[in-house]
PyMOL commands that place a pseudoatom at each C-alpha (Angstrom):
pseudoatom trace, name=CA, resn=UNK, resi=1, chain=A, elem=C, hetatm=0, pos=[52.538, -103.943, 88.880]
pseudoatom trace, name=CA, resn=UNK, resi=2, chain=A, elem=C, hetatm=0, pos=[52.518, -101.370, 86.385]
pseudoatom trace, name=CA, resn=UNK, resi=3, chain=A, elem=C, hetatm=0, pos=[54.704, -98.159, 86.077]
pseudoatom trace, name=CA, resn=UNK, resi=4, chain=A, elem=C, hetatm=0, pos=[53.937, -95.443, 83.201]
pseudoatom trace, name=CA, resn=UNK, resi=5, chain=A, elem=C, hetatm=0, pos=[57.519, -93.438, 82.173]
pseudoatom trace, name=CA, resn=UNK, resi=6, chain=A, elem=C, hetatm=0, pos=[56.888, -90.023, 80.303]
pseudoatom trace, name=CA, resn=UNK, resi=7, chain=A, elem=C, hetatm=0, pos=[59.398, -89.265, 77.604]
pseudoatom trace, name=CA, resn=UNK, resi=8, chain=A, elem=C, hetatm=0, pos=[60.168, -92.876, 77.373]
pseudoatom trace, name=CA, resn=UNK, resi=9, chain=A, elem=C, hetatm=0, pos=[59.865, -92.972, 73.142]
pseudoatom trace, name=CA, resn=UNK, resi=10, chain=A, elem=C, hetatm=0, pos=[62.740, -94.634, 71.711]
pseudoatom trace, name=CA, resn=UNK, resi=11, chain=A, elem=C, hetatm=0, pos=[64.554, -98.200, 72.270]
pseudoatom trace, name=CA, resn=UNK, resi=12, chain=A, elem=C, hetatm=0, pos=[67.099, -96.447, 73.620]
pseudoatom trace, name=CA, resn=UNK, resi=13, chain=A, elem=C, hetatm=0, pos=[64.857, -95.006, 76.262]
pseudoatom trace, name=CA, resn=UNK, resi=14, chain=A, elem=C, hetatm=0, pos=[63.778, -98.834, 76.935]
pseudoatom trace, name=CA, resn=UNK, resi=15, chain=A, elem=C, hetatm=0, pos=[67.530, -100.204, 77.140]
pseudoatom trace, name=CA, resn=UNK, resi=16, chain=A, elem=C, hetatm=0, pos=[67.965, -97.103, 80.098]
pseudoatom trace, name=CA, resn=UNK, resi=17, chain=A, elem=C, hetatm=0, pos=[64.917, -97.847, 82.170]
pseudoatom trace, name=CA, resn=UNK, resi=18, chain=A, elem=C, hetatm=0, pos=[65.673, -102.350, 81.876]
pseudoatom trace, name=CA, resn=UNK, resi=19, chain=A, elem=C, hetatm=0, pos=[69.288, -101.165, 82.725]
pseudoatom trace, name=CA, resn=UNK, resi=20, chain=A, elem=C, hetatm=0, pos=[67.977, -98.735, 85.784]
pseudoatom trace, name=CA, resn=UNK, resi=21, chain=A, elem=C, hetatm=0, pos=[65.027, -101.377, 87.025]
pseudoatom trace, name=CA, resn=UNK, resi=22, chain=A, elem=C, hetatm=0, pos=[68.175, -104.141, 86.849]
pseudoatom trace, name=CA, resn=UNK, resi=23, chain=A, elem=C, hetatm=0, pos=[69.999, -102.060, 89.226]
pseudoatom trace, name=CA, resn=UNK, resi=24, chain=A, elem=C, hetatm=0, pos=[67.570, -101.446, 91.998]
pseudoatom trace, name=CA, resn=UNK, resi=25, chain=A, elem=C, hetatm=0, pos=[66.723, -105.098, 91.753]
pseudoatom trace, name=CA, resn=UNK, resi=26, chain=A, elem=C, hetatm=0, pos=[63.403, -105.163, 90.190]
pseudoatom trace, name=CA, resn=UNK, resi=27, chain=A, elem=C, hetatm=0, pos=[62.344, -108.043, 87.778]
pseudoatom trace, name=CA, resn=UNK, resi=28, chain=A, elem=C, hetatm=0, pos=[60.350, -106.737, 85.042]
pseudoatom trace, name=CA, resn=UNK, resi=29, chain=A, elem=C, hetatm=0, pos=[58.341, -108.807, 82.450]
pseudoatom trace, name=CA, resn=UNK, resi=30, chain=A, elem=C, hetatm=0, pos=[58.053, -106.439, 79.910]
pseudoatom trace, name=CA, resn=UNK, resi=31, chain=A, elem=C, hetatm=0, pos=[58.932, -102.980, 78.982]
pseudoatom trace, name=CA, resn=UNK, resi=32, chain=A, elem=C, hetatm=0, pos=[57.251, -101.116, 76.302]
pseudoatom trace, name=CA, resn=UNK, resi=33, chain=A, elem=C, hetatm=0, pos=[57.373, -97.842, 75.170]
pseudoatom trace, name=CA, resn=UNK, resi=34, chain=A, elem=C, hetatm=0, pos=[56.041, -95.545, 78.602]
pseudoatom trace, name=CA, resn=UNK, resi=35, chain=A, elem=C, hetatm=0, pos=[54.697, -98.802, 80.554]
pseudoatom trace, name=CA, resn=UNK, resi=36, chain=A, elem=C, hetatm=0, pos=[57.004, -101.119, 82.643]
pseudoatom trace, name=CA, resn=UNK, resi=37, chain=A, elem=C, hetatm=0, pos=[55.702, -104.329, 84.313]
pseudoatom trace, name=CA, resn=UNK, resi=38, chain=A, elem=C, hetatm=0, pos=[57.812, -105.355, 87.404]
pseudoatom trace, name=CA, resn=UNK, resi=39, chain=A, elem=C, hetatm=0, pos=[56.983, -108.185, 88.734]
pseudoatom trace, name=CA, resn=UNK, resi=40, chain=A, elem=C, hetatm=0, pos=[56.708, -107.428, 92.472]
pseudoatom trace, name=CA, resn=UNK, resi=41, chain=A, elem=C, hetatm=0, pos=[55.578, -103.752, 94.183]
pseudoatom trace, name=CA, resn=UNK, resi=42, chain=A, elem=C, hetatm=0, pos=[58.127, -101.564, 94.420]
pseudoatom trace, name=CA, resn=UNK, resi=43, chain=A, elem=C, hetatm=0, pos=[58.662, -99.841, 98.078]
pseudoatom trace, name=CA, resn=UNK, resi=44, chain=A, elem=C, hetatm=0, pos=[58.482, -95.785, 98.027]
pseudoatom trace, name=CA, resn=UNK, resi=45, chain=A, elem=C, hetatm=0, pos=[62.449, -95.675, 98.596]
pseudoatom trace, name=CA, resn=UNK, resi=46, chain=A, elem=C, hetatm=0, pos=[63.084, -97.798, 95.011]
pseudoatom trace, name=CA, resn=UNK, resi=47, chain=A, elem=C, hetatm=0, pos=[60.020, -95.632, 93.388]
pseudoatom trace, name=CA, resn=UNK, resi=48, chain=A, elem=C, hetatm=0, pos=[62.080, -92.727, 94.551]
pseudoatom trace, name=CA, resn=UNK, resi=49, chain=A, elem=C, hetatm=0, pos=[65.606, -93.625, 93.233]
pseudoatom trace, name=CA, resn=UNK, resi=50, chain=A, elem=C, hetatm=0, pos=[63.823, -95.083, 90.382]
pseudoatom trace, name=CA, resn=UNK, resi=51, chain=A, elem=C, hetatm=0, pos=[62.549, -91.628, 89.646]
pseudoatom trace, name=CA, resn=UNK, resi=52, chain=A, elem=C, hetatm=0, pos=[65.943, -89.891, 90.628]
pseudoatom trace, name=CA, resn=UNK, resi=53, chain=A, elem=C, hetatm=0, pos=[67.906, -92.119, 88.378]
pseudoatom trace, name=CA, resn=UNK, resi=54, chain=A, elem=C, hetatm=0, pos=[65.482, -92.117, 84.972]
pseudoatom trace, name=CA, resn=UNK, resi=55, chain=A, elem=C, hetatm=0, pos=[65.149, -87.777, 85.073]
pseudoatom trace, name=CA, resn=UNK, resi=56, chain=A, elem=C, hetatm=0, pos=[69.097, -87.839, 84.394]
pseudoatom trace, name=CA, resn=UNK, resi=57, chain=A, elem=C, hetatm=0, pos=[68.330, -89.278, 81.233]
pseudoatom trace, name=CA, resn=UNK, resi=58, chain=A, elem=C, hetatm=0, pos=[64.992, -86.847, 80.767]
pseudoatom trace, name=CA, resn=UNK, resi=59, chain=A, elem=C, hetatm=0, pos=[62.616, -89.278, 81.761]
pseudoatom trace, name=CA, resn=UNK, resi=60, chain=A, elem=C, hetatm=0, pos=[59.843, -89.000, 84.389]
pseudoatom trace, name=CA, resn=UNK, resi=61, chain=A, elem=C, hetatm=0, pos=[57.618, -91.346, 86.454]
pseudoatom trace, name=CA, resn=UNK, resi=62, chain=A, elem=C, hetatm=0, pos=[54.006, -90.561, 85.705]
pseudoatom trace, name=CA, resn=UNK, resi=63, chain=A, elem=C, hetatm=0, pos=[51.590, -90.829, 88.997]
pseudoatom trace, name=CA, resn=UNK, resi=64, chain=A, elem=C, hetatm=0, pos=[48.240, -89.236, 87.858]
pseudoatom trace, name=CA, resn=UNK, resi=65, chain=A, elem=C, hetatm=0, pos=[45.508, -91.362, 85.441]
pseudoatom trace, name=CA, resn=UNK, resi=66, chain=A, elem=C, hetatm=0, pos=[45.568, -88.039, 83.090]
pseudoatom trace, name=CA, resn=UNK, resi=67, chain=A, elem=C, hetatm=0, pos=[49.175, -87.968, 82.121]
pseudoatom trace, name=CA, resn=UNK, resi=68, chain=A, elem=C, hetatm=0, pos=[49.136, -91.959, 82.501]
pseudoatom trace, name=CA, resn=UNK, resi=69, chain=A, elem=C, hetatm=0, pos=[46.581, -91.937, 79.469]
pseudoatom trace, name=CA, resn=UNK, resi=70, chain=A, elem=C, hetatm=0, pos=[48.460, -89.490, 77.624]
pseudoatom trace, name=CA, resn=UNK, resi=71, chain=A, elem=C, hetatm=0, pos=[51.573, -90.986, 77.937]
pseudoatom trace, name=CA, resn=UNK, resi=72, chain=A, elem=C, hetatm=0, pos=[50.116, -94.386, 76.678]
pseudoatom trace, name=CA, resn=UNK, resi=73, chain=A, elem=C, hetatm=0, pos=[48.346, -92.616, 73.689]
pseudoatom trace, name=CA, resn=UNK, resi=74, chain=A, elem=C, hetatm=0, pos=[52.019, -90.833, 72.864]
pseudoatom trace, name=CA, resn=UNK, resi=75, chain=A, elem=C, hetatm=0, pos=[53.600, -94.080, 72.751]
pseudoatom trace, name=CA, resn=UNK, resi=76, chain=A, elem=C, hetatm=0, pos=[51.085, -95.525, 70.589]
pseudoatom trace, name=CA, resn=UNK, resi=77, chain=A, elem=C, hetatm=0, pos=[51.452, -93.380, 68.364]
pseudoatom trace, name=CA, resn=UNK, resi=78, chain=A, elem=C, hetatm=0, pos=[54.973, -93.630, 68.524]
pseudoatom trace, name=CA, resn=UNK, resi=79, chain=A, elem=C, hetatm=0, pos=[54.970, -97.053, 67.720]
pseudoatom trace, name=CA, resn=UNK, resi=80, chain=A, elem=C, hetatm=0, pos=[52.412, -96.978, 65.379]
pseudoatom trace, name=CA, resn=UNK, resi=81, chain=A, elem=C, hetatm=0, pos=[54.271, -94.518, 62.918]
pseudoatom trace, name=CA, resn=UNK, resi=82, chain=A, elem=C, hetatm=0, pos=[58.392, -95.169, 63.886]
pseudoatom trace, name=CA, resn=UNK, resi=83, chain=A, elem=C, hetatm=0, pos=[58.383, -98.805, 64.597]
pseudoatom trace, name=CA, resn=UNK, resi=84, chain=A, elem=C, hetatm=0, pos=[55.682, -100.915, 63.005]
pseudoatom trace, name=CA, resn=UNK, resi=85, chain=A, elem=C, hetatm=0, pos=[56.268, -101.694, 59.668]
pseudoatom trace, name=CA, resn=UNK, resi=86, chain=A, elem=C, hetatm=0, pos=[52.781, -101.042, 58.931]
pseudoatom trace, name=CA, resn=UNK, resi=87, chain=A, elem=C, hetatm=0, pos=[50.320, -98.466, 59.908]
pseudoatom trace, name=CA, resn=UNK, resi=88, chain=A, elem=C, hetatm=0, pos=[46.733, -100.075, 60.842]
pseudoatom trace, name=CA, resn=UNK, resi=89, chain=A, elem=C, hetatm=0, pos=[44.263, -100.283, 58.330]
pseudoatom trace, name=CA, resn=UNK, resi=90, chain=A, elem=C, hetatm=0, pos=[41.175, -99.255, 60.240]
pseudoatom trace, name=CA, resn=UNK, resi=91, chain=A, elem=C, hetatm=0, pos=[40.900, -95.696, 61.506]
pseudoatom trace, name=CA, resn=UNK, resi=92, chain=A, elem=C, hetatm=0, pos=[43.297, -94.616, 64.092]
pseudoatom trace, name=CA, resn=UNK, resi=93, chain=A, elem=C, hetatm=0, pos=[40.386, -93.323, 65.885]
pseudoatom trace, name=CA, resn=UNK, resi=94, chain=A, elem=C, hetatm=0, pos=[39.454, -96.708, 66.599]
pseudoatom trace, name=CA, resn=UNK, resi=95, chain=A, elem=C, hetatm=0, pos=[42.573, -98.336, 66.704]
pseudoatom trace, name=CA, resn=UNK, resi=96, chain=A, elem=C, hetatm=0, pos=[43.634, -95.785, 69.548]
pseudoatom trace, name=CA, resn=UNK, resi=97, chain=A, elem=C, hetatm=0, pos=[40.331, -96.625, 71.792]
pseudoatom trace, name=CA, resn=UNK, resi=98, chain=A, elem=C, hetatm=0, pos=[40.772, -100.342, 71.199]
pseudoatom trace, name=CA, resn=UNK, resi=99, chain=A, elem=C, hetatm=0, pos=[44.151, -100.577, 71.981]
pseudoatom trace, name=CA, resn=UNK, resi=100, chain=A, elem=C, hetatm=0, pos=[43.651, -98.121, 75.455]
pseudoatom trace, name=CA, resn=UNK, resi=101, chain=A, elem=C, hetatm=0, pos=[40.600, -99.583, 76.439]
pseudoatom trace, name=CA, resn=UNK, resi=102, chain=A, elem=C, hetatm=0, pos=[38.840, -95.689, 76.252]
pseudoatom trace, name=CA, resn=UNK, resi=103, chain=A, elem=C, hetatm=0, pos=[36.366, -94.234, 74.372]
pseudoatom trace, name=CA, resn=UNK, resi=104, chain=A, elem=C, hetatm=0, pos=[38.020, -92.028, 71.912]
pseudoatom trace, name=CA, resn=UNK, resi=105, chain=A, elem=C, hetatm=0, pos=[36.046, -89.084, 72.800]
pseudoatom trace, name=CA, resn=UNK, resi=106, chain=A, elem=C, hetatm=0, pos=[37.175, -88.984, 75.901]
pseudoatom trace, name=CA, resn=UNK, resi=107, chain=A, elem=C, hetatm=0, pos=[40.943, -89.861, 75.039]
pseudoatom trace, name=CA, resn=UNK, resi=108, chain=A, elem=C, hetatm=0, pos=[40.523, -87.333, 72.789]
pseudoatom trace, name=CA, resn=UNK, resi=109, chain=A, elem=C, hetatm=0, pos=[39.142, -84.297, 74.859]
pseudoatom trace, name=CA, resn=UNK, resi=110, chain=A, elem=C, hetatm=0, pos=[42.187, -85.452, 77.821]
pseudoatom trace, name=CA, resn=UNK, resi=111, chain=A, elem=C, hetatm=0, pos=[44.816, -85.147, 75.143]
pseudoatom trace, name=CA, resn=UNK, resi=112, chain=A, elem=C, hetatm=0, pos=[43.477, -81.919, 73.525]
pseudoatom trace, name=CA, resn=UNK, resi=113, chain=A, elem=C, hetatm=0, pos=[43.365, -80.429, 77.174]
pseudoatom trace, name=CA, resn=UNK, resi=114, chain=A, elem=C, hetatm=0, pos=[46.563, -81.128, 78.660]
pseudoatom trace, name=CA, resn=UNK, resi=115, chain=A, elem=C, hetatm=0, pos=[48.870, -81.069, 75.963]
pseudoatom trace, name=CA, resn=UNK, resi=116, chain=A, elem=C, hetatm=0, pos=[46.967, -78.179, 74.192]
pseudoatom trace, name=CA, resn=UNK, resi=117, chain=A, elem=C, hetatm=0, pos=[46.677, -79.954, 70.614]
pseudoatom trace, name=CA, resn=UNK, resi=118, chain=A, elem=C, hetatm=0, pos=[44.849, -82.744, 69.259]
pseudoatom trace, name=CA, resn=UNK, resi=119, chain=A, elem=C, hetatm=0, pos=[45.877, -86.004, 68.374]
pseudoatom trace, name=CA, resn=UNK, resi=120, chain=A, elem=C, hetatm=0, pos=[45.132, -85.701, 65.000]
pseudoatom trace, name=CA, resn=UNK, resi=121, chain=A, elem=C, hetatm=0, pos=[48.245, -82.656, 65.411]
pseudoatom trace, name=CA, resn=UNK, resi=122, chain=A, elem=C, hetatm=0, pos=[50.229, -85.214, 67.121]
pseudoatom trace, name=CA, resn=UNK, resi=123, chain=A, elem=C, hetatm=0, pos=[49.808, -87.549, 64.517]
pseudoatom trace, name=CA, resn=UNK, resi=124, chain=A, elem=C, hetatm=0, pos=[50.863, -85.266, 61.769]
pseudoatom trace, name=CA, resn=UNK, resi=125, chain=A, elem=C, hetatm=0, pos=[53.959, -84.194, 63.156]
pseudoatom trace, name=CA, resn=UNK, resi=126, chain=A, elem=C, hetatm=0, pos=[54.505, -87.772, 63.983]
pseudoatom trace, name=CA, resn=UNK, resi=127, chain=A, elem=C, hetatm=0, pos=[54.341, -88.691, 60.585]
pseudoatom trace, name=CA, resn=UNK, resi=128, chain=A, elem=C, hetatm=0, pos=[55.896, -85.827, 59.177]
pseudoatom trace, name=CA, resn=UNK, resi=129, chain=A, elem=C, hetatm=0, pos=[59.141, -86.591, 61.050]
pseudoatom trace, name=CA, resn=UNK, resi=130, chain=A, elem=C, hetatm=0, pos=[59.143, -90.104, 59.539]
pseudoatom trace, name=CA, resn=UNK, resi=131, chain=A, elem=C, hetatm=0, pos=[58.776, -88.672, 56.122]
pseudoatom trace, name=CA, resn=UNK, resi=132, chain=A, elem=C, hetatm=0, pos=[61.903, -86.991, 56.898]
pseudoatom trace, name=CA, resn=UNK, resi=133, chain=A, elem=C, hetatm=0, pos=[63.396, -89.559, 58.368]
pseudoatom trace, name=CA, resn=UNK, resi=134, chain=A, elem=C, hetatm=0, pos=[62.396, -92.086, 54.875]
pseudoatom trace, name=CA, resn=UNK, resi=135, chain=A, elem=C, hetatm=0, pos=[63.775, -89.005, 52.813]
pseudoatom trace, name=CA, resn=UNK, resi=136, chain=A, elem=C, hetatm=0, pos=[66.946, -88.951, 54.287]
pseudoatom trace, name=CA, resn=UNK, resi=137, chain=A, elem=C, hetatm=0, pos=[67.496, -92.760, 54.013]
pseudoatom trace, name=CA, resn=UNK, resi=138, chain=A, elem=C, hetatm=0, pos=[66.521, -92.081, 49.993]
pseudoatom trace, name=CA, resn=UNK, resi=139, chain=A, elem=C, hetatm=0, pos=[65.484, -95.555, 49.964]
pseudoatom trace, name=CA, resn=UNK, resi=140, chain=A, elem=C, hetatm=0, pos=[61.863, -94.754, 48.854]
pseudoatom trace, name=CA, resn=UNK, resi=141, chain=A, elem=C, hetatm=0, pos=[60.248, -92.286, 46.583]
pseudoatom trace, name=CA, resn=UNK, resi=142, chain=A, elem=C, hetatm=0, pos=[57.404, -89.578, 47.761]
pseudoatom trace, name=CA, resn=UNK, resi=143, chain=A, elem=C, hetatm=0, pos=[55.021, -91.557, 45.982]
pseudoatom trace, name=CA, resn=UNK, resi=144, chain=A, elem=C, hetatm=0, pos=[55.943, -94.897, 48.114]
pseudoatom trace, name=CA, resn=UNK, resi=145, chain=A, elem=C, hetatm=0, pos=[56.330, -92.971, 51.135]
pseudoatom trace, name=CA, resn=UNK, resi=146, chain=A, elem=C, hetatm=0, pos=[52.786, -91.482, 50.457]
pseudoatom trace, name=CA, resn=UNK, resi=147, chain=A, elem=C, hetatm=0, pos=[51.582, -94.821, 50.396]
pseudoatom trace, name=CA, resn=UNK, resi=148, chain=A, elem=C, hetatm=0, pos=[53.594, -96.902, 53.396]
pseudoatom trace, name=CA, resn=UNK, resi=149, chain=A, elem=C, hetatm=0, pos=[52.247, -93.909, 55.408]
pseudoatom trace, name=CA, resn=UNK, resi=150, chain=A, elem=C, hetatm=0, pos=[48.789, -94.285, 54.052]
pseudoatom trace, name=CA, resn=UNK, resi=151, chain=A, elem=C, hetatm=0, pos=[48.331, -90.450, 52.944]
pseudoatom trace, name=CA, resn=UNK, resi=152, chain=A, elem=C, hetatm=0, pos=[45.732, -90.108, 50.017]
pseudoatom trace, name=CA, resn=UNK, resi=153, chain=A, elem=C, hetatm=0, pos=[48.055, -88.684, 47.677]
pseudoatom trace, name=CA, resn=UNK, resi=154, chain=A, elem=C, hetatm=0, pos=[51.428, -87.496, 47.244]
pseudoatom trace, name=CA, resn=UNK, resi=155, chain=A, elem=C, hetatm=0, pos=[50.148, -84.141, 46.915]
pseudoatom trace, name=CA, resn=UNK, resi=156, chain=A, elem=C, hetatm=0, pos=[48.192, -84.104, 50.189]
pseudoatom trace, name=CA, resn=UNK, resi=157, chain=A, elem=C, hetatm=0, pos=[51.521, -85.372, 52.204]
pseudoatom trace, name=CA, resn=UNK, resi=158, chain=A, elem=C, hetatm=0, pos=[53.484, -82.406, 50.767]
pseudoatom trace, name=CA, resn=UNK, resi=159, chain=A, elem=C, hetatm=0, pos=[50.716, -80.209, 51.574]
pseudoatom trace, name=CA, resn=UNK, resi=160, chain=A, elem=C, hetatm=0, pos=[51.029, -81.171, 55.045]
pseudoatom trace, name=CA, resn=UNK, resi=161, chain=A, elem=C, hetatm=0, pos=[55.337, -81.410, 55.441]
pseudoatom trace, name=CA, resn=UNK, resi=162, chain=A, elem=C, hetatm=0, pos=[55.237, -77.741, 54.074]
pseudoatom trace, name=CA, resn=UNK, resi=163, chain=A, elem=C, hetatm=0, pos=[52.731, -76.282, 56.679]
pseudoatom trace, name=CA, resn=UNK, resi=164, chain=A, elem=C, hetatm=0, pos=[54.557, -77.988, 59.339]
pseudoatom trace, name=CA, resn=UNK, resi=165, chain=A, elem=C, hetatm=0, pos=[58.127, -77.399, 58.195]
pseudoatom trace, name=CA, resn=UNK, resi=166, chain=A, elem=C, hetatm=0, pos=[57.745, -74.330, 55.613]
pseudoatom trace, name=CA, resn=UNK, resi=167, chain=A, elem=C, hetatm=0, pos=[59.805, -76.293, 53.160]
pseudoatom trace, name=CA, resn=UNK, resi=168, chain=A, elem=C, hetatm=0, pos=[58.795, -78.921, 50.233]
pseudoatom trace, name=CA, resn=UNK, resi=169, chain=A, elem=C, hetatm=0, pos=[59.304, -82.116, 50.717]
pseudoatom trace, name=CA, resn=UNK, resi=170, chain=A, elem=C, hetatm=0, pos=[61.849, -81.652, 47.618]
pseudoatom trace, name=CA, resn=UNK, resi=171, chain=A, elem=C, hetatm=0, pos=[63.876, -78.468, 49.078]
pseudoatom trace, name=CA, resn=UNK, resi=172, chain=A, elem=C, hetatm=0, pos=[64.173, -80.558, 52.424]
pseudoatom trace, name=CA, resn=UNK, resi=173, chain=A, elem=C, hetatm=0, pos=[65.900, -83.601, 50.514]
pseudoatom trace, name=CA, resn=UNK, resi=174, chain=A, elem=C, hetatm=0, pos=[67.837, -81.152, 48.849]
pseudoatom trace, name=CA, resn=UNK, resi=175, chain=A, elem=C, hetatm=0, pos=[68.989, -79.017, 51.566]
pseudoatom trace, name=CA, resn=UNK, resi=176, chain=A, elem=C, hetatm=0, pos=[69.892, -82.294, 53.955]
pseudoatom trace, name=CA, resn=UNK, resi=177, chain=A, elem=C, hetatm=0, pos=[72.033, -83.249, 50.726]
pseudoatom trace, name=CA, resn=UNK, resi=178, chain=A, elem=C, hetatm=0, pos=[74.002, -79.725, 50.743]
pseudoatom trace, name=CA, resn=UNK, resi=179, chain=A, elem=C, hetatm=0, pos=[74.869, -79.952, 54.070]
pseudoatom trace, name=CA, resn=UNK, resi=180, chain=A, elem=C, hetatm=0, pos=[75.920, -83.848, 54.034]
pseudoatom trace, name=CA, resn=UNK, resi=181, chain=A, elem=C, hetatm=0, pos=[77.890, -83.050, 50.870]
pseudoatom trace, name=CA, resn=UNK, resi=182, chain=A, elem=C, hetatm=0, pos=[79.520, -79.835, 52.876]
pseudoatom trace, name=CA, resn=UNK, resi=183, chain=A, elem=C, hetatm=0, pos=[80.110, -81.957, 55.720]
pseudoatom trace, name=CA, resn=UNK, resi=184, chain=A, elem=C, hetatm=0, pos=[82.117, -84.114, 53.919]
pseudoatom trace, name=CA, resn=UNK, resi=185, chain=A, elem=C, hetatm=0, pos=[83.755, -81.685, 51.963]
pseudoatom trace, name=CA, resn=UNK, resi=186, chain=A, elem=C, hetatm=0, pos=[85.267, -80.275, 55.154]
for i in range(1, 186): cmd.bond("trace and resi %d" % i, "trace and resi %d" % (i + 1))
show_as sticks, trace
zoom trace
């Protein structure tokens, strides 16, 4: 049996919900991010505690096929930019409707409508956060983080982290560096 988890998006948020499933006595065989397989059916009463116990750490039991898909897409993407150590060569079009099973129109057109952007949006923001994330470690260069995130250029990926944060990619590194240096300062 499967059960779909919205807000589930870290591995934190998968040591909670083995930790919760452990104590209502379900055996699961695998959980990803925003899918659990138990291995039996769970009863209404253990749905509902399961529910009760996963919103005190902000995360929700999905019931309807709509916020099903777009929690599945979500944590695709997830996992596609924050956890694989390489994004997919093909198009992530086609990647995304392989991987769901969907046709990506459709996937699409359900994502666009209930969460009121696209996926492409998603996406961006996605990967913008990880270039923040990469500058902050200062292990990697903008070029190399242009390129492990597949952008075209450098140029087009700070085109894109100022019109979603309002700040170069430069200033940001910067800035982060003031206030670690104040930080310790204190």
């Amino acid at each position: 049996m499967f059960i779909y988890i919205k807000y589930m998006v870290s591995l934190r948020c998968k040591m909670v919900v083995k930790q919760e499933l452990e104590k209502l006595g379900l055996h699961f065989v695998n959980v990803d991010l925003g899918t659990i397989e138990i291995l039996e059916n769970i009863t209404v009463a253990q749905q509902k505690q399961l529910a009760k116990n996963l919103k005190v750490y902000g995360l929700e039991l999905l019931d309807n096929k709509r916020n099903i898909i777009i929690a599945k897409i979500k944590a695709l993407i997830i996992e596609m930019i924050h956890y694989s150590d390489e994004l997919p060569k093909v198009n992530y079009s086609d990647y995304i409707s392989e991987k769901l099973g969907y046709d990506y129109t459709y996937l699409a057109n359900t994502f666009s409508e209930v969460k009121g952007i696209t996926i492409q949006q998603y996406m961006i923001i996605n990967k913008i956060e990880k270039v923040k994330e990469l500058l902050l470690y200062d292990e990697m260069n903008l070029t190399e983080i242009s390129y492990k995130l597949h952008y075209s250029s450098v140029s087009h990926l700070s085109n894109q982290f100022k019109k979603i944060t309002g700040l170069t990619p430069s200033y940001f590194k910067q800035m982060k560096k003031k206030r670690f240096k104040n930080l310790e300062d204190i």
